[in-house]
N, CA, C and O atoms as a Tripos MOL2 file, in Angstrom:
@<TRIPOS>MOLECULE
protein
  148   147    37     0     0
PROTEIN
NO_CHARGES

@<TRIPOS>ATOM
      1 N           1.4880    9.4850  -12.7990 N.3       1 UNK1
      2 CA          2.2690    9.1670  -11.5990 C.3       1 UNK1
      3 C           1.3880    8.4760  -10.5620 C.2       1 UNK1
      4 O           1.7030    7.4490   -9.9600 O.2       1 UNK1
      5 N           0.1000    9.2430  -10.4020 N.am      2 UNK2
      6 CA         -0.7590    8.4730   -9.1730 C.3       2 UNK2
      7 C          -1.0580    6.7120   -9.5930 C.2       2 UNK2
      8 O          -0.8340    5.7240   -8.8940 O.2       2 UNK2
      9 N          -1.6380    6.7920  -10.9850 N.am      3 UNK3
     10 CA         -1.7480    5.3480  -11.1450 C.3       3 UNK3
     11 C          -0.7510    4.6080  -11.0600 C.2       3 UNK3
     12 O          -1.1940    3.5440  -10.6270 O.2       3 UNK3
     13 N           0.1690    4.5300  -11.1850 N.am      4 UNK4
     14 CA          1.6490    3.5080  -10.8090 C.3       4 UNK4
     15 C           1.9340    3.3910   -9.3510 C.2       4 UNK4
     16 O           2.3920    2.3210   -8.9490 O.2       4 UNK4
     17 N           1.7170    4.3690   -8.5060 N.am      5 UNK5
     18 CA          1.7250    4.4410   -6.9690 C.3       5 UNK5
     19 C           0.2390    3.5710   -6.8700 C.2       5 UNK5
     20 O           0.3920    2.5150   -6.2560 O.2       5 UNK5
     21 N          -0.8920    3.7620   -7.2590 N.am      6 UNK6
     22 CA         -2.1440    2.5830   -6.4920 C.3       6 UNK6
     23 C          -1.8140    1.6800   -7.4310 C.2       6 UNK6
     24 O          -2.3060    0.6540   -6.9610 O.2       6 UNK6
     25 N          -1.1040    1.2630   -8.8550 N.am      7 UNK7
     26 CA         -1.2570    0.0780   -9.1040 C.3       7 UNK7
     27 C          -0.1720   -0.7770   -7.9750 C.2       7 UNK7
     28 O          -0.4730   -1.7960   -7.3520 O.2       7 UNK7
     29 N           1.1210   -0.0610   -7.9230 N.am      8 UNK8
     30 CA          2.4040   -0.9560   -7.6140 C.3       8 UNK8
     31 C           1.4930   -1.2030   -6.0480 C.2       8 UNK8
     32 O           1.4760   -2.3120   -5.5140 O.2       8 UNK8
     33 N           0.8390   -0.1050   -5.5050 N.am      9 UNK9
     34 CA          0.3990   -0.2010   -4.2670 C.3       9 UNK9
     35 C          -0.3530   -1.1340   -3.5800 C.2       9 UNK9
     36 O          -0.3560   -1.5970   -2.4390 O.2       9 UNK9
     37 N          -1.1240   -1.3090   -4.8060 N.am     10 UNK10
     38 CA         -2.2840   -2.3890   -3.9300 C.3      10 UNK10
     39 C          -1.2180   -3.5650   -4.5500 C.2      10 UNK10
     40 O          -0.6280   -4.2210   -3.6910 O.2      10 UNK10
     41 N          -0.9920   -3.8100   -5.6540 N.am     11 UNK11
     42 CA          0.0830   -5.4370   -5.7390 C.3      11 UNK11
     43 C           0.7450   -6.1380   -4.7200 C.2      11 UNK11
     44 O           0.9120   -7.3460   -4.5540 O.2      11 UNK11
     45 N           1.3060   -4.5490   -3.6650 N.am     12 UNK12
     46 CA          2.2000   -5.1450   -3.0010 C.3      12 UNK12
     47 C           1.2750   -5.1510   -1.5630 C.2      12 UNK12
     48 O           1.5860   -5.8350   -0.5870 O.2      12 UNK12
     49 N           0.3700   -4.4730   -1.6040 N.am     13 UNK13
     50 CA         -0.7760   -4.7380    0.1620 C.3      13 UNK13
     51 C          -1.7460   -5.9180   -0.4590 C.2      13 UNK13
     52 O          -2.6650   -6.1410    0.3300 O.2      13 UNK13
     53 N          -1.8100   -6.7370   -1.6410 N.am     14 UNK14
     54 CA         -2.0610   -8.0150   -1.8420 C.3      14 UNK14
     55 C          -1.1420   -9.0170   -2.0540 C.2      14 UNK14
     56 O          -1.4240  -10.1920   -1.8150 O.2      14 UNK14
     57 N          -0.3580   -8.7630   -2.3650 N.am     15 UNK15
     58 CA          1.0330   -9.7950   -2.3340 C.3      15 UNK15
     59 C           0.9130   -9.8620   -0.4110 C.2      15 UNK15
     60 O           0.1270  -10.6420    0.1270 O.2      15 UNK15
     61 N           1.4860   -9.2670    0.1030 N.am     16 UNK16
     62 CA          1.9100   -9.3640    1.7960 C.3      16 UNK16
     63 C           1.1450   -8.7550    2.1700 C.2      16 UNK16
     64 O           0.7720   -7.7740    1.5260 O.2      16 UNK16
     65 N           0.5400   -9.1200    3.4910 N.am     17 UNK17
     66 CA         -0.2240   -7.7100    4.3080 C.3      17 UNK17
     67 C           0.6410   -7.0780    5.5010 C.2      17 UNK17
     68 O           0.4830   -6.0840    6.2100 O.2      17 UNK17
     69 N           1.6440   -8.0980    5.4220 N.am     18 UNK18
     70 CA          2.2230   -7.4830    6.7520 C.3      18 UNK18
     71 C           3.1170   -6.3330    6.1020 C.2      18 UNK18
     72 O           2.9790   -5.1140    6.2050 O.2      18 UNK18
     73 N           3.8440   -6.8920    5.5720 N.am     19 UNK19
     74 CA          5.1010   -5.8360    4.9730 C.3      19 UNK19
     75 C           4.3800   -4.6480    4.1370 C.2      19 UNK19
     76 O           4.9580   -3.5770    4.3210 O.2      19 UNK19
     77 N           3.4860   -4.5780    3.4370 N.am     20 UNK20
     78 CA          3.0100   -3.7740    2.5390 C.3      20 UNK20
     79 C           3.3290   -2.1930    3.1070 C.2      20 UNK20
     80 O           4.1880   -1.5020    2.5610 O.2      20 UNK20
     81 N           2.6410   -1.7760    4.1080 N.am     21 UNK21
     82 CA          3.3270   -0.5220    4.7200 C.3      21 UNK21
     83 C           4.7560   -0.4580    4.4270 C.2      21 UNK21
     84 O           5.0520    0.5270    3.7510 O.2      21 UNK21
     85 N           5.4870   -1.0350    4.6630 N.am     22 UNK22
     86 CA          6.9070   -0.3960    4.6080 C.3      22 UNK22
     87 C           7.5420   -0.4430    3.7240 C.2      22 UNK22
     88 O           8.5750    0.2100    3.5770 O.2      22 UNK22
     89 N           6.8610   -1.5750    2.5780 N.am     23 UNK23
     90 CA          7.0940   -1.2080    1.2430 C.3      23 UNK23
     91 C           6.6180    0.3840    0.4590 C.2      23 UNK23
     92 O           7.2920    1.1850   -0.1880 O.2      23 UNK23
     93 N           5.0310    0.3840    0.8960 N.am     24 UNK24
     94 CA          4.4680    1.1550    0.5330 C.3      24 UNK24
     95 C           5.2130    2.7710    0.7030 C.2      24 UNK24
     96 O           5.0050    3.6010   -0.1820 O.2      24 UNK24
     97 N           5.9820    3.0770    1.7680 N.am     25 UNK25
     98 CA          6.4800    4.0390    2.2910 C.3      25 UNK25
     99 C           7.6480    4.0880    2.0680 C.2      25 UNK25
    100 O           8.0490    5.2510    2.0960 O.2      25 UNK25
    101 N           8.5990    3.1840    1.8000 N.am     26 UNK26
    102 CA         10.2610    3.3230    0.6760 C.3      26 UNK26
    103 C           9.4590    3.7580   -0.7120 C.2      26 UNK26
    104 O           9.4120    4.9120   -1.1390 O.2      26 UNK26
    105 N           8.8420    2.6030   -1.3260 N.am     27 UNK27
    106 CA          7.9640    2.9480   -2.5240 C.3      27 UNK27
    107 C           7.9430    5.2320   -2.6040 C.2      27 UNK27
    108 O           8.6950    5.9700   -3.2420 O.2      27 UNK27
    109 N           6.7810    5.5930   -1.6810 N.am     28 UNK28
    110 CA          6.9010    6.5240   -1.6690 C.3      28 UNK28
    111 C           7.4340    7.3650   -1.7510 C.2      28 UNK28
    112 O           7.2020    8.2420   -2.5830 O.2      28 UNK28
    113 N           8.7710    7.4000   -0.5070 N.am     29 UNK29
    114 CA          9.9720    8.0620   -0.4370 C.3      29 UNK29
    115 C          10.5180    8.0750   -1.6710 C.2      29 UNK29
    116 O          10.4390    9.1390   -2.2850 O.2      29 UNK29
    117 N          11.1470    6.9940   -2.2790 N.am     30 UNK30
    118 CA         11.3900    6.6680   -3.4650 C.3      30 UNK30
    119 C          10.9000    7.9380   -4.7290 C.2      30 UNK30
    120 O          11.6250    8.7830   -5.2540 O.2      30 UNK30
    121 N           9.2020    7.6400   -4.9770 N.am     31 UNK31
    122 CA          9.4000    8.4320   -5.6320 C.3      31 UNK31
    123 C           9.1000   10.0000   -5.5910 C.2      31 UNK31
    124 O           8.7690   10.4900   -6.6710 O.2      31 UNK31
    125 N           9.1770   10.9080   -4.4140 N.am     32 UNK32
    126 CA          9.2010   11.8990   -3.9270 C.3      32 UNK32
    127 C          10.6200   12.3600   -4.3570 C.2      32 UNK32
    128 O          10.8510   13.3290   -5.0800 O.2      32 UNK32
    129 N          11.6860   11.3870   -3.7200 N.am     33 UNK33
    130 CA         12.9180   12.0070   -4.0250 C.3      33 UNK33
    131 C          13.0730   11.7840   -5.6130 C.2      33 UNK33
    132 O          13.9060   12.4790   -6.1940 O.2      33 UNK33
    133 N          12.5260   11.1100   -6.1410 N.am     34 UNK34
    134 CA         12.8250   11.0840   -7.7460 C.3      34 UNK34
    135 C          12.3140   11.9600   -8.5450 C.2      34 UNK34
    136 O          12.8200   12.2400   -9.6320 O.2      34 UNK34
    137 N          10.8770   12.6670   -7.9200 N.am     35 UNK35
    138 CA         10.3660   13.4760   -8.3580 C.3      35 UNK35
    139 C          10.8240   14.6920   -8.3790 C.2      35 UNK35
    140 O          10.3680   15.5480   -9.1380 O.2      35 UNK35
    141 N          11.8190   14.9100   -7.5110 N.am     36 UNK36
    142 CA         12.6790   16.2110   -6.9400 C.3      36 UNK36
    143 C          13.7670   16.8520   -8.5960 C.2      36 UNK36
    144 O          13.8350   17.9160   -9.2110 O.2      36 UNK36
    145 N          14.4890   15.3570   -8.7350 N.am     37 UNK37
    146 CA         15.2800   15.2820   -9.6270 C.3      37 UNK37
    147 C          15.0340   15.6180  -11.0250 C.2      37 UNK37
    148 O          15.9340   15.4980  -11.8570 O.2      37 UNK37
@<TRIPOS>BOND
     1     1     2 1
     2     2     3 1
     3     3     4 2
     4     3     5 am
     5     5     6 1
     6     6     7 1
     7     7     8 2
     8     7     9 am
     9     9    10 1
    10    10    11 1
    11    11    12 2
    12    11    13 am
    13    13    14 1
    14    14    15 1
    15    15    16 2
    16    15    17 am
    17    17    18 1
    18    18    19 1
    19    19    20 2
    20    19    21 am
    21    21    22 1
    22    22    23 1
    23    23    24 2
    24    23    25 am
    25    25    26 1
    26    26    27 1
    27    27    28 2
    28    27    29 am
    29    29    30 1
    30    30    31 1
    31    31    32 2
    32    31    33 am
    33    33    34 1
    34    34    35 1
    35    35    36 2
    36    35    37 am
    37    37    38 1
    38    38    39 1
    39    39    40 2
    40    39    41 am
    41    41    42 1
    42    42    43 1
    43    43    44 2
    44    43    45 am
    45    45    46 1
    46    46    47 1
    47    47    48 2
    48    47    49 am
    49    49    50 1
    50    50    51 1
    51    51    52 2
    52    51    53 am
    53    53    54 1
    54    54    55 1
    55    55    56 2
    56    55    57 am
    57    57    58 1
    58    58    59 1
    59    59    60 2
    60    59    61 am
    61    61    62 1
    62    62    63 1
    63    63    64 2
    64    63    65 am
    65    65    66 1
    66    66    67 1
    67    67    68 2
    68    67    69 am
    69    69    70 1
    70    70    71 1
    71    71    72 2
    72    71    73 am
    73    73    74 1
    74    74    75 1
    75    75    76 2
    76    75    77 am
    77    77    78 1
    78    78    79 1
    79    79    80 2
    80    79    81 am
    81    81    82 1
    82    82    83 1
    83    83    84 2
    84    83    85 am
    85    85    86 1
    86    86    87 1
    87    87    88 2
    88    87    89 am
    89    89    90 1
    90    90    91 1
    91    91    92 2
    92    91    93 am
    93    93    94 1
    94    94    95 1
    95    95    96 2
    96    95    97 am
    97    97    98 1
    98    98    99 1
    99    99   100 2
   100    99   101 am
   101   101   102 1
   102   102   103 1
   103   103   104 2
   104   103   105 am
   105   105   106 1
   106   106   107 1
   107   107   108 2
   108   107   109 am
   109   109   110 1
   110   110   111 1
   111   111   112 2
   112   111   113 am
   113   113   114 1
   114   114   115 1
   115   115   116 2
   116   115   117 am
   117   117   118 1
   118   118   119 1
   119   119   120 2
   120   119   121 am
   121   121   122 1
   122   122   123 1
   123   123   124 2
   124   123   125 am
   125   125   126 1
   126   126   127 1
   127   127   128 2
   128   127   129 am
   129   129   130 1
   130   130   131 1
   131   131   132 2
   132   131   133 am
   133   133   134 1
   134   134   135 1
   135   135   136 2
   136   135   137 am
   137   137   138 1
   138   138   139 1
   139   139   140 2
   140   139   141 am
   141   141   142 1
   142   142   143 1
   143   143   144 2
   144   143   145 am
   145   145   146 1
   146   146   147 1
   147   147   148 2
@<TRIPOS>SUBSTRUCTURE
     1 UNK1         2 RESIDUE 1 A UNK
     2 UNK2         6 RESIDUE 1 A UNK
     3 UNK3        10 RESIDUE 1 A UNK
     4 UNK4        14 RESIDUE 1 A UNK
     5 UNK5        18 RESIDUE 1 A UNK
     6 UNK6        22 RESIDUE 1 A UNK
     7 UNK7        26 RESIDUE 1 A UNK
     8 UNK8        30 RESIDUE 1 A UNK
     9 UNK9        34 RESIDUE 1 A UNK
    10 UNK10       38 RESIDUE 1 A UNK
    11 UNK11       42 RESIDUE 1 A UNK
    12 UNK12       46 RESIDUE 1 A UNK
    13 UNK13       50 RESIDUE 1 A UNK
    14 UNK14       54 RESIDUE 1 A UNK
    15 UNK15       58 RESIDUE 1 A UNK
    16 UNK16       62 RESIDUE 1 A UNK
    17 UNK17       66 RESIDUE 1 A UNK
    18 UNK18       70 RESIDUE 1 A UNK
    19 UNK19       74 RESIDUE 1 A UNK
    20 UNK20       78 RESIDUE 1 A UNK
    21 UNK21       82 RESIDUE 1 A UNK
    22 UNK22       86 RESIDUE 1 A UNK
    23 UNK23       90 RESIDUE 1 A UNK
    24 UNK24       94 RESIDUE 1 A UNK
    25 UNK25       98 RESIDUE 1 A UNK
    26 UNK26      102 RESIDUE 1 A UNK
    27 UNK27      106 RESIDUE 1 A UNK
    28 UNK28      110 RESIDUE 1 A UNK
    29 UNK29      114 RESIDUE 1 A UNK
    30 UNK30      118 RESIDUE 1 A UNK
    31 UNK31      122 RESIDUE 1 A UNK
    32 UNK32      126 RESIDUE 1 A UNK
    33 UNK33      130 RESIDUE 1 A UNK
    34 UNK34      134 RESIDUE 1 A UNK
    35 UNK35      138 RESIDUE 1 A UNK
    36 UNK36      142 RESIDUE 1 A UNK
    37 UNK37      146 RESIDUE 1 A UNK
């Protein structure tokens, strides 16, 4: 699970720097609540 969160993570804080946070943090949310399930 952690490696898919720093791979997708850094892709997307090198793809954009601006947006990356708020990707990074749906991303998250995302899979917290999926993890629930």
């Amino acid at each position: 699970m952690k490696r898919i969160v720093v791979k997708v993570g850094s892709h997307v804080i090198s793809e954009e720097n601006t947006l990356s946070f708020e990707r990074l943090k749906n991303l998250v949310a995302f899979l917290q609540t999926h993890r629930k399930i």
